[in-house]
N, C-alpha and C positions, 0 to 999 in steps of 0.2 A: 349512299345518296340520301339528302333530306330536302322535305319541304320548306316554304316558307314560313315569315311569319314569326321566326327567332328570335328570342333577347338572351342575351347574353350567351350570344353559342348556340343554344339551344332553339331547334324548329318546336313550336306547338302546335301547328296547324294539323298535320297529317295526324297528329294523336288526339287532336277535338275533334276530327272531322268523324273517326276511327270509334271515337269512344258513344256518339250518340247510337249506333246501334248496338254496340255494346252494352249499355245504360239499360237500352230499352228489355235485351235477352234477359238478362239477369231480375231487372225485376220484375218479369213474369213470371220466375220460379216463384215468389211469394207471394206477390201484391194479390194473388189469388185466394191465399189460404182464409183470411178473415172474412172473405166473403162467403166459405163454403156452408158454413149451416144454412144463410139465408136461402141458397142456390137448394139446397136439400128441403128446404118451405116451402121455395117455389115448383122446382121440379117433384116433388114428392121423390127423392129417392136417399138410399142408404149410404151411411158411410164407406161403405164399398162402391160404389157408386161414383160418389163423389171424389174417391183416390184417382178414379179415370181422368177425371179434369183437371187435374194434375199431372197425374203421370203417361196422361195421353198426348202433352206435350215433351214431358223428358222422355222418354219411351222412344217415341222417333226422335227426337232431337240425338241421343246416342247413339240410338241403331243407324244413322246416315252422316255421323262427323266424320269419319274415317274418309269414306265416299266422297265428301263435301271436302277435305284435304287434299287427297285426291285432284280432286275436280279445279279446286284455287292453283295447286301448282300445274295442273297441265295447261289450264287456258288462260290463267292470270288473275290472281288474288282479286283485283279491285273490279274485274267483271264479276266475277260472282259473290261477290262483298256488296256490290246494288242489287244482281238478283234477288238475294237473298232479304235483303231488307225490304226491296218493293214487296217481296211475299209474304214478309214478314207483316206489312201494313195492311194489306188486304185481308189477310187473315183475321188482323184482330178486328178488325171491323164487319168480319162475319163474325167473329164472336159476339161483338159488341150486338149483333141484331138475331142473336139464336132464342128461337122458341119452345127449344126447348132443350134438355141434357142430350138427346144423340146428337143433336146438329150444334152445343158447344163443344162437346170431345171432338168431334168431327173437326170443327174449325180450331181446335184445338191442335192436333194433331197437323194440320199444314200449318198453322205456326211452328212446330215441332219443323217442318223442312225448311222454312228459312230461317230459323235463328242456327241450325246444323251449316246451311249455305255461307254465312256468316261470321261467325265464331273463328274458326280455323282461320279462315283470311282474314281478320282479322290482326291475329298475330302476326301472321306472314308479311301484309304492310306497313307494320312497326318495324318488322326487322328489317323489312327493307327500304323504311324511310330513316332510320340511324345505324350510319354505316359501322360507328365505333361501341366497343363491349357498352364501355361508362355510359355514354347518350341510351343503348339499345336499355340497359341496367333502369336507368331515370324513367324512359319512356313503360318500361313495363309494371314500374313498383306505383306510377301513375295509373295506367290502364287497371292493375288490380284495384290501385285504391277507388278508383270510379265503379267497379265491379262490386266493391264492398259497399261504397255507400249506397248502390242500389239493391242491394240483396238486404241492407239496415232499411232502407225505406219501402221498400213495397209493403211491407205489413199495415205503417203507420198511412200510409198513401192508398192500401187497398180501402184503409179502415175511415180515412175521410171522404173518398171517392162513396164510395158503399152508405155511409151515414147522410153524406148531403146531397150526391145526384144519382142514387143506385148502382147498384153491382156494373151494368153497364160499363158505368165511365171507366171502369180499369182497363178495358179493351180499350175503349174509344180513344184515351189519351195516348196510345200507341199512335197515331195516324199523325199527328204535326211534331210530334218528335221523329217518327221515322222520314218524314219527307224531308225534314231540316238538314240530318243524320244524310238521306241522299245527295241534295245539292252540296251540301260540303264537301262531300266526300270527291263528288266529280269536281268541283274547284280547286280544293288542294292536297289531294293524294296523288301525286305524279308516276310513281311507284304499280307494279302490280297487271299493267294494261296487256301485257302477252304472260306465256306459260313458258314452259320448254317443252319439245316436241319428244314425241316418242312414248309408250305404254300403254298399252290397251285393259280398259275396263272389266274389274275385274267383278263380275257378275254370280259366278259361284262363290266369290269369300264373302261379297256384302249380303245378298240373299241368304247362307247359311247363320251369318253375325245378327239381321235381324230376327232371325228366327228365332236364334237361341235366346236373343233377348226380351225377345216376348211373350214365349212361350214361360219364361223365368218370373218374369215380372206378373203373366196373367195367372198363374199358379200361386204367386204370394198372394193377389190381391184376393182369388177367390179362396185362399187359407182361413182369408178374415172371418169368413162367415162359412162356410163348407167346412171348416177341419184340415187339417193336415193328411188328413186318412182318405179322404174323398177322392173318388177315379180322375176326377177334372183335375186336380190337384199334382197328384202321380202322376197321371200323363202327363203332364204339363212339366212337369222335372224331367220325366223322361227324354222326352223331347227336348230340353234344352243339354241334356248331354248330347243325345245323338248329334243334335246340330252343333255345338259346341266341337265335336270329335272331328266331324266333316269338314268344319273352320279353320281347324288344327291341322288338317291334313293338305287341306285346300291351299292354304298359304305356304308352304312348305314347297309346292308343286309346281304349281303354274309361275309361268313368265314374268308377269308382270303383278306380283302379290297387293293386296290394299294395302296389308298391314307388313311390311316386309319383316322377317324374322333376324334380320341385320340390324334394322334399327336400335335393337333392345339390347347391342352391342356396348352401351354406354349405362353403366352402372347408373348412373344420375338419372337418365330418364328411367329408366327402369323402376327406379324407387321410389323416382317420383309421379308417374305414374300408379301407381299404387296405393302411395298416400292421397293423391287425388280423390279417387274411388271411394277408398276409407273416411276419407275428411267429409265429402259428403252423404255417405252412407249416416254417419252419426247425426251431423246436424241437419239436413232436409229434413229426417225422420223424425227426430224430436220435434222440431220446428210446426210438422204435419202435428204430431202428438202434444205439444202446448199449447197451439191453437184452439184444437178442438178442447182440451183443456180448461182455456179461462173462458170459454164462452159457454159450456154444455155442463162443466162442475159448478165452476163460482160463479154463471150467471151473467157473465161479460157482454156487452151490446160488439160488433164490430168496431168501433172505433176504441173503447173501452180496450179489447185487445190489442189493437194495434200500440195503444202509451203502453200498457202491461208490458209489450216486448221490447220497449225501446230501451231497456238495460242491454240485452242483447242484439238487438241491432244496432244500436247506436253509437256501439265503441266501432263496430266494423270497419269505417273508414279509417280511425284513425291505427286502429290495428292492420292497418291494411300499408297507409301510408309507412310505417316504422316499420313492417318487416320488410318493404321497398327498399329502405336506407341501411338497415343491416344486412339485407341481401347483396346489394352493391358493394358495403365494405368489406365483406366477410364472406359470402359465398351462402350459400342454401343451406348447408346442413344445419349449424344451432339454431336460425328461425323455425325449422322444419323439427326438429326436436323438440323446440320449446314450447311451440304453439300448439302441436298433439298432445303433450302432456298437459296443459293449461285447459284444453277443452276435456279432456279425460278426467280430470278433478271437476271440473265443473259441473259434467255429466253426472259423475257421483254422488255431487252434491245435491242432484236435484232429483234425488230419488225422496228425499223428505216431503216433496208436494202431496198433501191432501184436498180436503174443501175447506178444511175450518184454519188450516196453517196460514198466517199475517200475511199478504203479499212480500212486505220487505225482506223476509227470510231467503227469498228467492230471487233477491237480485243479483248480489255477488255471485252466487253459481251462472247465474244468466248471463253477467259479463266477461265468467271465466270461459265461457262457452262460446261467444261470441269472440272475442279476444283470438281465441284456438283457433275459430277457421282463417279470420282475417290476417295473423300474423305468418301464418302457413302456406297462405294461396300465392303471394309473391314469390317466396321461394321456391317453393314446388312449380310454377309457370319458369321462372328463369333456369331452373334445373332443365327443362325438357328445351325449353328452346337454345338454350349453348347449347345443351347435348346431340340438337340434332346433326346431322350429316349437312353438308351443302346442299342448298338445293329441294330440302325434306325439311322444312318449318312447315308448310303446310299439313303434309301428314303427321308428322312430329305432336303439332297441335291438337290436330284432330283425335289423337291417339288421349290425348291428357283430356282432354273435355267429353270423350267417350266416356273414359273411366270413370268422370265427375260425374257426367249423367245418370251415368248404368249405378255408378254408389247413390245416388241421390234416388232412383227410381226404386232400387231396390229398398231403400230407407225406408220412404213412404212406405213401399209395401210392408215391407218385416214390421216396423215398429208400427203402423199404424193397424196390422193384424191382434195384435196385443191389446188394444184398447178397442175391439168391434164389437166387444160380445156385449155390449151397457153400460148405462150411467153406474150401476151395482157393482161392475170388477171394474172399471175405469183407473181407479189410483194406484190397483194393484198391477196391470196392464200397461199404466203411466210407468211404477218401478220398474219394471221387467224389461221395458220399450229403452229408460237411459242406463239401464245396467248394458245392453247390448250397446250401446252408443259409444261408451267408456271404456269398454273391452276393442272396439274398433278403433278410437284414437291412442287407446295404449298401445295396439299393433302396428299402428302408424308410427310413433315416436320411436318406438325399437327399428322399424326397418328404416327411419332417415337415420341411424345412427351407422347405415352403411353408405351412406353418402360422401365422399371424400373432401376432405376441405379444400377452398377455393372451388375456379372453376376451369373446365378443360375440356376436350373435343372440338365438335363442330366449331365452337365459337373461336377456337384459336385458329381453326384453319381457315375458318371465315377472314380473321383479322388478317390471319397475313397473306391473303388472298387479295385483298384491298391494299395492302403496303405496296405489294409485287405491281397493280394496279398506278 
């Protein structure tokens, strides 16, 4: 089934309607970052501190996408595709008026549940507004490319917002894009309005899943400054095995699992899955870690950073778009090889940053880095959603945008523990932080190389499910 609004074959409608809240999730992963020393001026608080305002939207935004897939296929993608973005608006707009650092995490953190509401249904709308592989192929290498240019522009956009009308405006401009992002979506998403009946809520897996992942995340962040040896610390790994073990056992068990252990039956998601996690573990983290970077070594104003990074943000779209069109003709595995190896050189490369090294030395690595996620995220997305079962894109999703989060949550944390000890071990803390980053896309580029070429599962059986149709 597709919307209107077509040229040449092709619906565009339900994929613009689809992609303003998508636009808006993604670049709140960033458009934050260049505001954060201000935010540390104004709040008086530490670089520890300020990873919360961060990762206290990926944090939940991971711990509840499973849930949130879940939730799109039982009761219907495009109901809780508005949910999700009404809360998504509301939120940032208590950000936009927080007085102080508890009550941004705070409002932080319910943006974290509706961009989670969101996201998954997302996909699930796509695949159910183009019936065929090719149209489904087109529509998602778009979707990612809009996902890359806004993960290239939140820096540049935190860094203007931030320099001419205050930290503020990067909340506040959520509010008439998310509202746009809604009326479109009730106009021309046709797709989505019921669920399928049948499965009950599975309360011990997601309960156990947040836990573990908080418990993970809240143990790296206080690494940064506590030590690695510290009780909070320990306990804190502790706890995410236990809960971890409970999750493992829990899904295994019960009726009606979040995460069913069937799904991971298709070698393609499984690995792509994986490199999800990985692909953001390395670049959110540096991302946190160059930030603070050009603004706290060389002296950067926030807008200053924001041009700094646009070697690396700014290929993102179009790396985005190309691994789109070689994912269509070829299938996921070479873009998903090429692009992890590509950001793993890059990583490398950018172990040379000091204070007194030229900026331009550091652009090439910044574009090879940039390059890596965006030519990887197309095909890694198109791997899980052929790969899913019928009927399972919503969890299917939910499952890959977990792992992106929990790798990007965990990024910040790791790599941004490496540079909290001072402006004095800073550069040494900056090598250590992209040596770990490069080691993670090189583990990525080896595991797509079990990805089988072309493409096959869900999506075949999808397709001749609609032939028999």
């Amino acid at each position: 089934m597709s919307g209107g609004g077509g040229t040449g074959g092709f619906a565009w409608r339900p994929l613009i309607a689809v992609s303003f809240g998508w636009f808006m999730v993604i670049v709140d992963a960033t458009i934050v970052n260049v505001a954060l020393p201000r935010l540390g001026r104004e709040f008086g608080a530490s670089v520890s501190g300020l990873q919360w305002v961060v990762d206290g939207y990926t944090v939940v935004f991971a711990g509840l996408l499973l849930s949130a897939g879940w939730l799109g296929d039982r009761f219907g993608g495009r109901r809780v595709f508005q949910a999700g973005l009404a809360l998504f608006v509301l939120a940032s707009a208590a950000c936009g008026f927080a007085t102080g650092l508890d009550a941004l995490v705070g409002a932080r953190v319910v943006q974290g549940v509706g961009a989670a509401l969101l996201v998954p249904s997302s996909l699930a709308l796509l695949q159910g507004s183009y019936g065929d592989r090719r149209s489904r192929a087109r529509a998602i290498g778009v979707w990612a490319m809009v996902g890359g240019f806004a993960s290239g522009a939140g820096p540049l956009l935190g860094g203007l917002l931030t320099a001419g009308l205050g930290w503020r405006w990067i909340f506040f401009v959520n509010v008439p894009v998310g509202a746009a992002g809604m009326l479109l979506t009730a106009r021309w998403v046709r797709v989505g309005a019921t669920g399928r009946t049948g499965g009950r809520f599975d309360v011990p897996g997601q309960v156990s899943g947040a836990v573990a992942l908080l418990s993970l995340t809240a143990a790296m962040v206080r690494a940064g400054r506590a030590g690695w040896g510290d009780p909070l610390v320990v306990g804190g790994f502790a706890l995410f095995a236990a809960a971890t073990a409970v999750f493992a056992v829990t899904e295994t068990r019960v009726r009606a699992p979040m995460l069913p252990p069937s799904l991971f039956r298709s070698r393609e998601l499984t690995v792509a899955t994986a490199v999800g996690g990985l692909m953001n573990l390395g670049f959110y983290g540096q991302l946190f870690v160059l930030t603070l970077y050009f603004q706290q070594v060389r002296g950067y104003t926030p807008l200053q950073t924001g041009l700094a990074l646009l070697p690396q943000t700014g290929v993102i779209a179009f790396g985005s778009w190309l691994g789109g069109r070689v994912t269509a003709r070829g299938g996921p595995r070479l873009p998903m090889v090429a692009g992890m190896a590509a950001g793993a050189a890059g990583f490398l490369a950018l172990t040379i940053a000091t204070r007194s090294i030229p900026y331009v030395a550091l652009v090439v690595p910044m574009m090879a880095t940039g390059f890596g996620i965006s030519f990887t995220m197309p095909a890694a997305t198109a791997a899980v959603v052929e790969g899913a079962p019928p009927g399972r894109t919503g969890i299917a999703a939910g499952t890959l945008n977990a792992a992106r989060q929990v790798g990007g949550a965990v990024g910040i944390a790791l790599l941004g523990a490496f540079v909290a000890g001072g402006a004095s071990h800073f550069t040494a803390g900056l090598r250590t932080a992209m040596l770990v980053a490069a080691a993670a896309y090189a583990l990525g580029a080896l595991l797509a190389l079990l990805v089988p070429r072309g493409v096959r599962g869900g999506a075949e059986e999808r397709d001749m499910a609609g032939a028999r149709r």
